[in-house]
FINU-92685 format. One record per residue: x, y, z of N, C-alpha, C, CB in turn; residue in one letter. Coordinates in pm, 1 decimal. Glycine has a CB too. Layout:
! FINU-92685
n_px X | n_py Y | n_pz Z | ca_px X | ca_py Y | ca_pz Z | c_px X | c_py Y | c_pz Z | cb_px X | cb_py Y | cb_pz Z | r a
...
! end
This chain:
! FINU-92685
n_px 84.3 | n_py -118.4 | n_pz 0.0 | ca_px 0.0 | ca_py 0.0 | ca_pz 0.0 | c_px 88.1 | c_py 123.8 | c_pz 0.0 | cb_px -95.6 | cb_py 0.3 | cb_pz 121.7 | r x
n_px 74.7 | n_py 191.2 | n_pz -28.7 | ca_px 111.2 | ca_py 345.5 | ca_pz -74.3 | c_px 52.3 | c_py 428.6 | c_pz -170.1 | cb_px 228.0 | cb_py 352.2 | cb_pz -119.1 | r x
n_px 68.7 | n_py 604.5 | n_pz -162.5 | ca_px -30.2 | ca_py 673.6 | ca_pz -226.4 | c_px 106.9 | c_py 760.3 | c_pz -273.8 | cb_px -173.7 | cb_py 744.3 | cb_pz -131.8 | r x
n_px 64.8 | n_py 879.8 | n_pz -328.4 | ca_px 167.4 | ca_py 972.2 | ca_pz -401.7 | c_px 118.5 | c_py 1096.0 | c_pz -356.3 | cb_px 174.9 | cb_py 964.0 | cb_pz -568.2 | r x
n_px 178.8 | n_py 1142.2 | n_pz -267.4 | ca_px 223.4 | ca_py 1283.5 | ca_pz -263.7 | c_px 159.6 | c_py 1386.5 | c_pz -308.3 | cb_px 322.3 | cb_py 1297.8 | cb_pz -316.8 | r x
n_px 140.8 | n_py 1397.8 | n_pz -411.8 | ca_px 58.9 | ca_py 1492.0 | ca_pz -522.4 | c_px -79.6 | c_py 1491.5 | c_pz -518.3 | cb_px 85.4 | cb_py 1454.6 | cb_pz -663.8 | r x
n_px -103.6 | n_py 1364.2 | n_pz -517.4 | ca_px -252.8 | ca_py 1276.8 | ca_pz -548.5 | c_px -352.8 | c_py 1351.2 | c_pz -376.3 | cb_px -209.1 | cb_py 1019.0 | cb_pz -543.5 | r x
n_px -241.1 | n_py 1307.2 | n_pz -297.5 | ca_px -253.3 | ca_py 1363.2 | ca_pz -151.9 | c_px -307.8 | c_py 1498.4 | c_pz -138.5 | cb_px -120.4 | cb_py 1367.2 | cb_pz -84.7 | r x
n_px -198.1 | n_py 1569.5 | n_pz -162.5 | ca_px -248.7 | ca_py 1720.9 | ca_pz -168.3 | c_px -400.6 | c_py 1766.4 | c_pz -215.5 | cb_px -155.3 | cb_py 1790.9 | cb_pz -266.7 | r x
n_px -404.2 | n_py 1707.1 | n_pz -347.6 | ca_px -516.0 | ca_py 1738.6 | ca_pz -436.9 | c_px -609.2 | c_py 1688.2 | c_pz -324.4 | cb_px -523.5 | cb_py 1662.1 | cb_pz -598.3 | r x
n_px -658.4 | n_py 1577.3 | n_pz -303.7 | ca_px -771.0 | ca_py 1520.9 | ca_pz -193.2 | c_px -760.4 | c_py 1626.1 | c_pz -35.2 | cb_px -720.9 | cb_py 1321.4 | cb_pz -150.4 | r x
n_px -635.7 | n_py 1679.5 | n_pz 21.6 | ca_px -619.6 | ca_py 1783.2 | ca_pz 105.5 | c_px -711.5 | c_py 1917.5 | c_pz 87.0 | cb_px -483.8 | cb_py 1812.8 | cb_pz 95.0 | r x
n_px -640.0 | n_py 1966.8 | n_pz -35.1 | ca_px -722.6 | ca_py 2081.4 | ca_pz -112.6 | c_px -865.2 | c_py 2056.9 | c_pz -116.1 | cb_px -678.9 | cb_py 2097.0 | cb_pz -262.0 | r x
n_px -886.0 | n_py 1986.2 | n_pz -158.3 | ca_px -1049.1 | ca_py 1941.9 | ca_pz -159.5 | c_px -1151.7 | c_py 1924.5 | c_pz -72.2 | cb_px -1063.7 | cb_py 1842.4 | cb_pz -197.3 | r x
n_px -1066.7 | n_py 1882.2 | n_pz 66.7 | ca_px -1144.0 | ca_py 1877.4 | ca_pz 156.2 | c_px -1128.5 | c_py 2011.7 | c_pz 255.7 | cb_px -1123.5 | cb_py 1749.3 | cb_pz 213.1 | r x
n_px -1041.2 | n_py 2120.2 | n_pz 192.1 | ca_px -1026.9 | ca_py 2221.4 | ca_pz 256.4 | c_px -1182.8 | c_py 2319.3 | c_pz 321.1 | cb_px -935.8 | cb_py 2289.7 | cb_pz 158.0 | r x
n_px -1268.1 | n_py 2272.8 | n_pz 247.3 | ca_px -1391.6 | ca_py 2388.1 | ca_pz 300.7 | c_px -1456.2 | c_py 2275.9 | c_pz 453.9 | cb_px -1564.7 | cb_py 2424.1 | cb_pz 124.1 | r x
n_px -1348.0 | n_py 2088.4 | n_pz 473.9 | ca_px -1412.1 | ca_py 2043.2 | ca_pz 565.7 | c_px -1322.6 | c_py 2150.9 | c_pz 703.1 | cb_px -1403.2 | cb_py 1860.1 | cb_pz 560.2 | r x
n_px -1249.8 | n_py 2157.9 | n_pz 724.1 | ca_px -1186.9 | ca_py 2232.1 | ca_pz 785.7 | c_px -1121.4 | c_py 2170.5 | c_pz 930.4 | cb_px -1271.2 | cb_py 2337.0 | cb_pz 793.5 | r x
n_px -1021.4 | n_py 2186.4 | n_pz 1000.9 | ca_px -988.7 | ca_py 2101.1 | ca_pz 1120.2 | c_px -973.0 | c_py 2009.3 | c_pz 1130.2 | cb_px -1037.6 | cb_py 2093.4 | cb_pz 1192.3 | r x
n_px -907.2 | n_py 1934.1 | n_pz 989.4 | ca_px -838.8 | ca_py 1748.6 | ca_pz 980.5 | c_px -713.0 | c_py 1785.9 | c_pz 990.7 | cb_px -858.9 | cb_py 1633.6 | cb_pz 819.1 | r x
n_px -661.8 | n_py 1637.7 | n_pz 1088.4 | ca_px -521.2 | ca_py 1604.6 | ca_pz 1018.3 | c_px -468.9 | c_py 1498.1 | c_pz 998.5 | cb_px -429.8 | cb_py 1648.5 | cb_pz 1066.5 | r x
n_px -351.1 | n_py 1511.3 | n_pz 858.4 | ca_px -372.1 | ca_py 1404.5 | ca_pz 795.8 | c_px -225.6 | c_py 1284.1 | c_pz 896.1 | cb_px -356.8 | cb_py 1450.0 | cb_pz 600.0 | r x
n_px -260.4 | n_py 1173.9 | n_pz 896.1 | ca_px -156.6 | ca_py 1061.0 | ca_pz 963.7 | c_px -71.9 | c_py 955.7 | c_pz 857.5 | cb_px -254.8 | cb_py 956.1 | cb_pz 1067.5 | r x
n_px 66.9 | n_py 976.0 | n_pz 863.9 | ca_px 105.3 | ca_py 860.4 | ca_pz 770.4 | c_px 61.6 | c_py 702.0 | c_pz 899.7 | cb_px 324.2 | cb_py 885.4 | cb_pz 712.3 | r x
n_px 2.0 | n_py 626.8 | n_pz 817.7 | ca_px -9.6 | ca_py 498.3 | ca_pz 875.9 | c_px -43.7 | c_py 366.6 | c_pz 793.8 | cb_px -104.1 | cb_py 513.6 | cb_pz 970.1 | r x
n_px 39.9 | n_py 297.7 | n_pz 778.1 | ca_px 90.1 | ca_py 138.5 | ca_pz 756.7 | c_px 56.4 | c_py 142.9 | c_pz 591.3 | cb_px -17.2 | cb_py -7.0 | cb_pz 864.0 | r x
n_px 166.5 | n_py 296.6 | n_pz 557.6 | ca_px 192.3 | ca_py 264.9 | ca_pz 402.3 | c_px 71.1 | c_py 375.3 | c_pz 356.3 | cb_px 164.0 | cb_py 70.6 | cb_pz 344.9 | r x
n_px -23.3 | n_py 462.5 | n_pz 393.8 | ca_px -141.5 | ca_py 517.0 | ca_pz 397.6 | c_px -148.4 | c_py 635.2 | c_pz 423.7 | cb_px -210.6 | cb_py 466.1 | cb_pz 464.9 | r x
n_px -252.8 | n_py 753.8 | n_pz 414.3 | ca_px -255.7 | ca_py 852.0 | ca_pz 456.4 | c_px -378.9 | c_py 842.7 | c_pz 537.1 | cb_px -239.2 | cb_py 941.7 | cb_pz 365.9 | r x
n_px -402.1 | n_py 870.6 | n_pz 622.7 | ca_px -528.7 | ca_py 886.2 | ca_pz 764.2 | c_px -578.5 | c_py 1027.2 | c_pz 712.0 | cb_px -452.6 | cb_py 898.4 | cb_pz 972.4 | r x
n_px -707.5 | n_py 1054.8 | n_pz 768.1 | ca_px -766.9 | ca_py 1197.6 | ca_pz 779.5 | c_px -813.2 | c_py 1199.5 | c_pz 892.6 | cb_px -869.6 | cb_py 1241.7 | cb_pz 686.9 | r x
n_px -792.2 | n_py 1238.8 | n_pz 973.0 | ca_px -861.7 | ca_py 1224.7 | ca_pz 1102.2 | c_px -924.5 | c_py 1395.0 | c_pz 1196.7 | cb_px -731.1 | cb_py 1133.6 | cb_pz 1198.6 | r x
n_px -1019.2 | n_py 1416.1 | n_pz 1231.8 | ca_px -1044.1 | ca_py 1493.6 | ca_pz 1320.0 | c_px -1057.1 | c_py 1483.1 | c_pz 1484.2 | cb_px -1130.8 | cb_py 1526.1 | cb_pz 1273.9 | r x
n_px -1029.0 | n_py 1535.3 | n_pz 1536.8 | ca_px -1073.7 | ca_py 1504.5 | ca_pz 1696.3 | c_px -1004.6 | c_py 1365.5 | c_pz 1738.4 | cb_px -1258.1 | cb_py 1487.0 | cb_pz 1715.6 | r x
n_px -908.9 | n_py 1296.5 | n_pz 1649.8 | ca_px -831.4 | ca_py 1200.1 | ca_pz 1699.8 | c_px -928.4 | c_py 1094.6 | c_pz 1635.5 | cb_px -801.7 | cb_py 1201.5 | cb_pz 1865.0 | r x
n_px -1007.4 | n_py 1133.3 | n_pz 1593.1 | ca_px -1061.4 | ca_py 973.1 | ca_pz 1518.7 | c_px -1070.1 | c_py 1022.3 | c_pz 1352.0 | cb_px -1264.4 | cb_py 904.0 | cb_pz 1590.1 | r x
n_px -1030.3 | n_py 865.6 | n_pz 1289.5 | ca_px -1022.3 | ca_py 828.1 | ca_pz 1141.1 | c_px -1124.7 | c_py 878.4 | c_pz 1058.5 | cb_px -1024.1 | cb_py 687.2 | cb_pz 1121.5 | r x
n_px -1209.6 | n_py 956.3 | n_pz 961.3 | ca_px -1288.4 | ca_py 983.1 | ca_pz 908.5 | c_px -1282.5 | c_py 914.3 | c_pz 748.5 | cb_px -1290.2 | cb_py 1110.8 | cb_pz 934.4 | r x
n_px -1167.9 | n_py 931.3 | n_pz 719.6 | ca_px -1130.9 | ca_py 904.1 | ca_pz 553.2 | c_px -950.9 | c_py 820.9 | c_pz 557.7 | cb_px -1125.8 | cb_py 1109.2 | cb_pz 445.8 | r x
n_px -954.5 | n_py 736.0 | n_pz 498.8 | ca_px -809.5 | ca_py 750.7 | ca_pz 409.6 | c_px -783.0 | c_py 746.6 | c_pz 248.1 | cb_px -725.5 | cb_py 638.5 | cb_pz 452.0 | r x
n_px -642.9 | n_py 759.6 | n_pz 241.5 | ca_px -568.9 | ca_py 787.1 | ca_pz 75.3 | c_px -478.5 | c_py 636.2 | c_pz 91.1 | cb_px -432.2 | cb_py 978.6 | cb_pz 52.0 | r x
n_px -530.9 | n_py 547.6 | n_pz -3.5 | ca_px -442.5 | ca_py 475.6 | ca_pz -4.8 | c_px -448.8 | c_py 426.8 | c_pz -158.2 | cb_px -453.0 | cb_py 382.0 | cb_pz 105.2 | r x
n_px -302.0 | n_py 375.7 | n_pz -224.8 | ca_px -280.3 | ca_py 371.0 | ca_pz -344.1 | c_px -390.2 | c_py 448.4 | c_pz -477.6 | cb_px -266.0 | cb_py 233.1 | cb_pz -346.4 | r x
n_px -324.0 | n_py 582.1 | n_pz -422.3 | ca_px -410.4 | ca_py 674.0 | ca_pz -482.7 | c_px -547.6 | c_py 635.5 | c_pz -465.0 | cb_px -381.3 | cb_py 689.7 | cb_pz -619.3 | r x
n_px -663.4 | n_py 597.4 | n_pz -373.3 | ca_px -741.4 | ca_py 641.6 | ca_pz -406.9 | c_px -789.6 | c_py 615.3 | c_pz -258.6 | cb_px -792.7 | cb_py 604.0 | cb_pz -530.5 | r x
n_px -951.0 | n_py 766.3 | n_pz -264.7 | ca_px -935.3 | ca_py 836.0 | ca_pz -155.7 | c_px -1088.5 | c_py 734.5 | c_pz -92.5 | cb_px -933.8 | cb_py 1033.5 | cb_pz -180.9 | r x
n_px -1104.4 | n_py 746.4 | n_pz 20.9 | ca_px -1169.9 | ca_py 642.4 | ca_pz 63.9 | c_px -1256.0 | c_py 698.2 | c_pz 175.7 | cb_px -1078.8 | cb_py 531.9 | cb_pz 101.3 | r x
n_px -1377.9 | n_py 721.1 | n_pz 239.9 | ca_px -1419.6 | ca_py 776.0 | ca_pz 327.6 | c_px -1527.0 | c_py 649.8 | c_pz 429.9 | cb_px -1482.4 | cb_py 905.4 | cb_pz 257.2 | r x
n_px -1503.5 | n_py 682.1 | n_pz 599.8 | ca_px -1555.1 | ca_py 569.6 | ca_pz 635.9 | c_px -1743.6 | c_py 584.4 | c_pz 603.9 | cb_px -1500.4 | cb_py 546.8 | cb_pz 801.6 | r x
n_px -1776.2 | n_py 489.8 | n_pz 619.3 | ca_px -1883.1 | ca_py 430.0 | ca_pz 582.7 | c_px -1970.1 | c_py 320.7 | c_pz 669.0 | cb_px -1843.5 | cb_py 383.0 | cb_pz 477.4 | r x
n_px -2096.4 | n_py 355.6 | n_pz 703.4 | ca_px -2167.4 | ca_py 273.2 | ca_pz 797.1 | c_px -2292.9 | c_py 230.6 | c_pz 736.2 | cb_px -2192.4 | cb_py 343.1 | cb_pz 925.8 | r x
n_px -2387.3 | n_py 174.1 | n_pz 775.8 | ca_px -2544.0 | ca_py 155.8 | ca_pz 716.5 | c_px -2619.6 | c_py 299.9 | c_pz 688.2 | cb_px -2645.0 | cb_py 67.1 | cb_pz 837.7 | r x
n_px -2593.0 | n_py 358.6 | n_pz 745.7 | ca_px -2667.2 | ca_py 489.3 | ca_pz 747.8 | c_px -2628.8 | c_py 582.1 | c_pz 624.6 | cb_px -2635.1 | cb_py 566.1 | cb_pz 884.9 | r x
n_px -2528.2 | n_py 524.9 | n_pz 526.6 | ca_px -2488.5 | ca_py 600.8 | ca_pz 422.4 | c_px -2415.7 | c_py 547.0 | c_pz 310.7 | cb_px -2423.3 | cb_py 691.4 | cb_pz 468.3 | r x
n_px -2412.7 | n_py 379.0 | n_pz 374.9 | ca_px -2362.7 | ca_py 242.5 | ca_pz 231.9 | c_px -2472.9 | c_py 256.8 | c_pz 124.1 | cb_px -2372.4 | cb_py 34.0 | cb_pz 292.4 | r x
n_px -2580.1 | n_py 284.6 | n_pz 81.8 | ca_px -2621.5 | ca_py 287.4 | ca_pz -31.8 | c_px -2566.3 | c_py 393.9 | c_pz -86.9 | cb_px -2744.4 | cb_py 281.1 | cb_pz -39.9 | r x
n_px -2533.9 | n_py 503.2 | n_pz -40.6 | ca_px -2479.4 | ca_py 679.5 | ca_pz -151.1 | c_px -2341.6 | c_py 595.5 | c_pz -230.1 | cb_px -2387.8 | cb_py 888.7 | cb_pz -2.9 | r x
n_px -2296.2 | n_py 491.5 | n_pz -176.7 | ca_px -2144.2 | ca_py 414.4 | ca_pz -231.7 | c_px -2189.0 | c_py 330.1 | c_pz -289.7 | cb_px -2032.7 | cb_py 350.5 | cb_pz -136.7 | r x
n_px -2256.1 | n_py 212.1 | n_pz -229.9 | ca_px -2279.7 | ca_py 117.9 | ca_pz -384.0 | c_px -2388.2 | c_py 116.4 | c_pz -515.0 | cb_px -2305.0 | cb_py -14.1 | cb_pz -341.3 | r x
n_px -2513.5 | n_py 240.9 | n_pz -481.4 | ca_px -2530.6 | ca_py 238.4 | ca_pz -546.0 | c_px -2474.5 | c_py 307.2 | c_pz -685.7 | cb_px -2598.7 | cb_py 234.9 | cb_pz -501.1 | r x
n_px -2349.7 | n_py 360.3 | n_pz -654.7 | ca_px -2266.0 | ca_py 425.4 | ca_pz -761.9 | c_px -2131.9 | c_py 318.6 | c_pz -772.1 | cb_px -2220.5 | cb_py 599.1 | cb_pz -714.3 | r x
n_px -2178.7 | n_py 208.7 | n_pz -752.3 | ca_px -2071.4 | ca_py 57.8 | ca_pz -789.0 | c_px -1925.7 | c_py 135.7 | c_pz -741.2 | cb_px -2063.9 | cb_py -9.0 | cb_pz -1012.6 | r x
n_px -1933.3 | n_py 217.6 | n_pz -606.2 | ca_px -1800.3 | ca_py 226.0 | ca_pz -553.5 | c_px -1732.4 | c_py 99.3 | c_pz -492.2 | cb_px -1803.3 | cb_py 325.8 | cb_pz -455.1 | r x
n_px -1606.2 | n_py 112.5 | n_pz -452.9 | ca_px -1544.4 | ca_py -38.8 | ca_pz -409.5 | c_px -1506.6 | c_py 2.9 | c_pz -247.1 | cb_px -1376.1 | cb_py -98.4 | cb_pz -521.1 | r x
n_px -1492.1 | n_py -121.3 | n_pz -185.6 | ca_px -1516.2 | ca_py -107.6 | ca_pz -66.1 | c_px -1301.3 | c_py -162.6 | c_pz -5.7 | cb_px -1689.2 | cb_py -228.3 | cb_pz -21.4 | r x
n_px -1313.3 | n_py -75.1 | n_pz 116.0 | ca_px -1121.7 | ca_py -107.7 | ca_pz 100.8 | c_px -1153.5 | c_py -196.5 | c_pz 151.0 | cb_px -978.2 | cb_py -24.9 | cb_pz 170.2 | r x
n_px -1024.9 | n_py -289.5 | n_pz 103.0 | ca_px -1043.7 | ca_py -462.4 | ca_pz 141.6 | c_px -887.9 | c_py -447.3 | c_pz 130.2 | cb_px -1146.6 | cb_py -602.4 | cb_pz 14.4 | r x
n_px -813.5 | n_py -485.8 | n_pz 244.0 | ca_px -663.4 | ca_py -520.0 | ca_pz 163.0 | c_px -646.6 | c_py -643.8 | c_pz 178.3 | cb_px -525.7 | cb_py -451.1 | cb_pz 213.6 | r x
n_px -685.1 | n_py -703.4 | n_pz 290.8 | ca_px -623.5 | ca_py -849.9 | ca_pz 307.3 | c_px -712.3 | c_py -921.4 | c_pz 230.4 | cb_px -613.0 | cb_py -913.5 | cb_pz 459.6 | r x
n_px -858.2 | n_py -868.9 | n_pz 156.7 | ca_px -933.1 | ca_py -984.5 | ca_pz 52.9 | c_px -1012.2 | c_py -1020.3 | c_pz 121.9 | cb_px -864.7 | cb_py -1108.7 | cb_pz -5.7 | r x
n_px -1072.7 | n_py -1003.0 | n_pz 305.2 | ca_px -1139.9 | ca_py -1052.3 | ca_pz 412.0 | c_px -1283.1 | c_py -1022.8 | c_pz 332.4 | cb_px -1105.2 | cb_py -976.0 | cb_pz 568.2 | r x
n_px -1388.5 | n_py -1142.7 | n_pz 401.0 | ca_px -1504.3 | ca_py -1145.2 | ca_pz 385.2 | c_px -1605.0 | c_py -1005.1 | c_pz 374.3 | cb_px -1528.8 | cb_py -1224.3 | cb_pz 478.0 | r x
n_px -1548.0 | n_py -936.7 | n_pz 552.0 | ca_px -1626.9 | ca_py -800.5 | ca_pz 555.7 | c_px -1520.4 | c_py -696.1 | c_pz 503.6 | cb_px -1685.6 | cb_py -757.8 | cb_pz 718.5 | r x
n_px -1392.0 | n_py -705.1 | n_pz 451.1 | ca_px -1323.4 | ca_py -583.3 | ca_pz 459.7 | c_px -1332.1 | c_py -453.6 | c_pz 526.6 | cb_px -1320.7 | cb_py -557.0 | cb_pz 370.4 | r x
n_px -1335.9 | n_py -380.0 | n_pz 538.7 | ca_px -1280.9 | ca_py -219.8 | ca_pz 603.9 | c_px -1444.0 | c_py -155.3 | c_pz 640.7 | cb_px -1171.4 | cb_py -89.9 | cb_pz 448.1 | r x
n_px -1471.5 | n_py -46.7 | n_pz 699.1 | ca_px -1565.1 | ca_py 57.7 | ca_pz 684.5 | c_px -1568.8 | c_py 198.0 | c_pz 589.2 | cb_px -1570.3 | cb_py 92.7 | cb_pz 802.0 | r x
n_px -1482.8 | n_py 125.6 | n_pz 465.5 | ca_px -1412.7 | ca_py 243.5 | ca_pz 408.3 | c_px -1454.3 | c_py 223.5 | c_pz 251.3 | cb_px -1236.0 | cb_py 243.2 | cb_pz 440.2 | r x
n_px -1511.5 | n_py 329.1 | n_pz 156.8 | ca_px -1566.7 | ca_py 318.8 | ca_pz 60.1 | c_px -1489.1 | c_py 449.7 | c_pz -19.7 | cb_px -1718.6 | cb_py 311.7 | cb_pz 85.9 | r x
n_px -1498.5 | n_py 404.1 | n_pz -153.3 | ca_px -1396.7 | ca_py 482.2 | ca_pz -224.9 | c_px -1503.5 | c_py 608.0 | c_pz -252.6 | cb_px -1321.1 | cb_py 397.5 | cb_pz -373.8 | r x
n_px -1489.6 | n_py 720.8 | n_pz -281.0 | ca_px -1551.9 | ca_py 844.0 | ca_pz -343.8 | c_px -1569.4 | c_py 855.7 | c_pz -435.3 | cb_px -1516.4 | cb_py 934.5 | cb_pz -338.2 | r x
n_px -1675.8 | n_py 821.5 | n_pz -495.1 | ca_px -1736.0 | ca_py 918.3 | ca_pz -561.6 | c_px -1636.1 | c_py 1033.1 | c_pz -675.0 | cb_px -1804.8 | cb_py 989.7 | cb_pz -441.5 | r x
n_px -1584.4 | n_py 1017.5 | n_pz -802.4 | ca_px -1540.0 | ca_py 1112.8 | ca_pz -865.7 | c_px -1611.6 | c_py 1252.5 | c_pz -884.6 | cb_px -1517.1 | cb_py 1060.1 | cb_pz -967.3 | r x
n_px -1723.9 | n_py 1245.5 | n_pz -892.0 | ca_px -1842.2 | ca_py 1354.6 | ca_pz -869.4 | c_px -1839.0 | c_py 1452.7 | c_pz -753.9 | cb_px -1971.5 | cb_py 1283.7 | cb_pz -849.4 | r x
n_px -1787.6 | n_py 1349.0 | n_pz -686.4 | ca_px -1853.9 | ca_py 1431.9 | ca_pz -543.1 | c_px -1685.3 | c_py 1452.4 | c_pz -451.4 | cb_px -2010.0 | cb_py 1291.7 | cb_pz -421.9 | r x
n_px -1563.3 | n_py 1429.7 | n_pz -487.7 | ca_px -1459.1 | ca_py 1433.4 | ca_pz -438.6 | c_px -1397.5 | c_py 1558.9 | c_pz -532.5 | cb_px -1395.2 | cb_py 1293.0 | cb_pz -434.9 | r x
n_px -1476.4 | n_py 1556.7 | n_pz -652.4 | ca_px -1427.6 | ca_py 1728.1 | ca_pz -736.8 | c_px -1526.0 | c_py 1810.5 | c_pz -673.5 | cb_px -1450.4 | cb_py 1750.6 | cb_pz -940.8 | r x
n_px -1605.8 | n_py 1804.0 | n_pz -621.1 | ca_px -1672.3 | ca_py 1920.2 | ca_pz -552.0 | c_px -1678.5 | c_py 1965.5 | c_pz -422.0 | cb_px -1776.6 | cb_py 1913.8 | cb_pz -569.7 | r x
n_px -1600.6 | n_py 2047.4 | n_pz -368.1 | ca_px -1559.6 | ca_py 2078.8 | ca_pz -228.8 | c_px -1685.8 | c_py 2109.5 | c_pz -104.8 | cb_px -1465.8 | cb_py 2212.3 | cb_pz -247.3 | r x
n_px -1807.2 | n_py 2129.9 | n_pz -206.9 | ca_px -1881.8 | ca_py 2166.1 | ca_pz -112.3 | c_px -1977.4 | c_py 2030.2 | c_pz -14.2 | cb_px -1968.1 | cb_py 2270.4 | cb_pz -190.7 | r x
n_px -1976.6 | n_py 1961.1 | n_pz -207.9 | ca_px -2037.3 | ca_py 1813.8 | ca_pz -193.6 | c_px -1933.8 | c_py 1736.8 | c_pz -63.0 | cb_px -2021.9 | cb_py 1717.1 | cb_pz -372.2 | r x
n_px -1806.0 | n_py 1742.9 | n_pz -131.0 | ca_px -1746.0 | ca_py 1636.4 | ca_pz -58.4 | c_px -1742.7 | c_py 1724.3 | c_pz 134.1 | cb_px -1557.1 | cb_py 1594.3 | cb_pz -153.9 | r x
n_px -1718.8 | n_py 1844.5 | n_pz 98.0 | ca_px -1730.7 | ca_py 1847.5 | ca_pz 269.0 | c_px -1905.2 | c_py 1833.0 | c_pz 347.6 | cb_px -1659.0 | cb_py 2025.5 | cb_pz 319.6 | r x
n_px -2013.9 | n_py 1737.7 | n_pz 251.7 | ca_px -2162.4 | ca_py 1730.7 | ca_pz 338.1 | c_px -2079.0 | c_py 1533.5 | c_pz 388.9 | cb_px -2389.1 | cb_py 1747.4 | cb_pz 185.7 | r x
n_px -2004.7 | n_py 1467.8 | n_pz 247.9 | ca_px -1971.6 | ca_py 1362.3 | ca_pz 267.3 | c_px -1880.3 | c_py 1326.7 | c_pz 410.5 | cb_px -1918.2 | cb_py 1338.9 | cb_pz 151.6 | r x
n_px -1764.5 | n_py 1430.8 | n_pz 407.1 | ca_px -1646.6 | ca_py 1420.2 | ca_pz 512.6 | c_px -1740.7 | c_py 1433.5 | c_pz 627.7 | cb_px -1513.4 | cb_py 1543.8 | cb_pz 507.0 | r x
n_px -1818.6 | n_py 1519.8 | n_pz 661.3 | ca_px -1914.4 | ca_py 1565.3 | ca_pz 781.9 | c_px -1979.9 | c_py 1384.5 | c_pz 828.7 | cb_px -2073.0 | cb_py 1708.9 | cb_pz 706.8 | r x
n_px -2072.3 | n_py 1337.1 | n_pz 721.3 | ca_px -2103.4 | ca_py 1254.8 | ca_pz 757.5 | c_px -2014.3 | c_py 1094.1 | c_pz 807.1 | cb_px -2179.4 | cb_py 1267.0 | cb_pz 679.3 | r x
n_px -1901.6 | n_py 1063.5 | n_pz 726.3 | ca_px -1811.4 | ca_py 992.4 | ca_pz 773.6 | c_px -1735.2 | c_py 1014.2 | c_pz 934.2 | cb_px -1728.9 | cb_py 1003.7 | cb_pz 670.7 | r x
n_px -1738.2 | n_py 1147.6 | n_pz 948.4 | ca_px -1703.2 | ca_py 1195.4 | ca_pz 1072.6 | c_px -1786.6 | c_py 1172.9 | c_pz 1149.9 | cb_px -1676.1 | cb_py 1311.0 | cb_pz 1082.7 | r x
n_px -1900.9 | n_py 1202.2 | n_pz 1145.4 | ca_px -2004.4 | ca_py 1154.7 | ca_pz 1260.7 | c_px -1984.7 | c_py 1034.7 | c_pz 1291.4 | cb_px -2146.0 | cb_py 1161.0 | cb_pz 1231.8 | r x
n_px -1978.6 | n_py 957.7 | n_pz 1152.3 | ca_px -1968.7 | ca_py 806.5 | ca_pz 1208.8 | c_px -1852.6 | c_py 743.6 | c_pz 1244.6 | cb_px -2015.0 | cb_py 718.4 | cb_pz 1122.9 | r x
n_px -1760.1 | n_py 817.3 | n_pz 1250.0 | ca_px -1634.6 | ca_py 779.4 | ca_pz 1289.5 | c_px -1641.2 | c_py 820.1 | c_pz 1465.8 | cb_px -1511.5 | cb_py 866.2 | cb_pz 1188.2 | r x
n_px -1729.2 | n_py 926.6 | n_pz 1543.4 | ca_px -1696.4 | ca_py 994.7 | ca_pz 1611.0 | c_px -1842.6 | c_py 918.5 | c_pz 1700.3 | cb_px -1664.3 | cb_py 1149.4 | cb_pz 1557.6 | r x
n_px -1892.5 | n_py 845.9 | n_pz 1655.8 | ca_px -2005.2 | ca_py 756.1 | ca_pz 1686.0 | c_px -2184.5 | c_py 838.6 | c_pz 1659.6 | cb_px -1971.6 | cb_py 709.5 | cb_pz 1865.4 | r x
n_px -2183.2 | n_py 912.9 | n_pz 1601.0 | ca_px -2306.9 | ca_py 992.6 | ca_pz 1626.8 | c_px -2411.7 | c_py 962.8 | c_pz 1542.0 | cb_px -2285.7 | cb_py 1130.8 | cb_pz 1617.2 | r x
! end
């Protein structure tokens, strides 16, 4: 696993109108985290936001992929973005908000 630098920034920039993340290198990865908990990661270029029942249909019904690294049955809580909605800063900061809640239990 690993992401690029560049690729990074751009997803940074983007989530700039979420405001008050920071980002964590971890196990080859980039973290987004607010308030000390995980909201999103960047891994091999591509950007990934967590994901619960309360908001898994906005991801598959747009046949997003779900992070899986080890290939496990349930893989991750983490769903890739949306190209639509990761170019739009306003869109993607209603998305980051909601991953955060659910990262933050709410």
């Amino acid at each position: 696993m690993a992401y690029s630098e560049e690729v990074h920034q751009y997803a940074s920039e983007q989530l700039s109108e979420f405001k008050e993340f920071t980002c964590k290198k971890m196990f080859g990865a980039m973290s987004y985290m607010r308030d000390g908990k995980a909201f999103a990661c960047f891994v091999d270029d591509k950007f990934y936001l967590k994901v619960d029942e309360s908001n898994l249909e906005d991801y598959t019904s747009r046949g997003m992929e779900q992070f899986n690294p080890r290939k496990t049955a349930k893989g991750m809580p983490y769903w890739t973005v949306p190209k639509e909605i990761s170019d739009d800063k306003k869109e993607l900061k209603k998305w980051a908000t909601r991953s955060w809640k659910i990262a933050i239990g709410k």
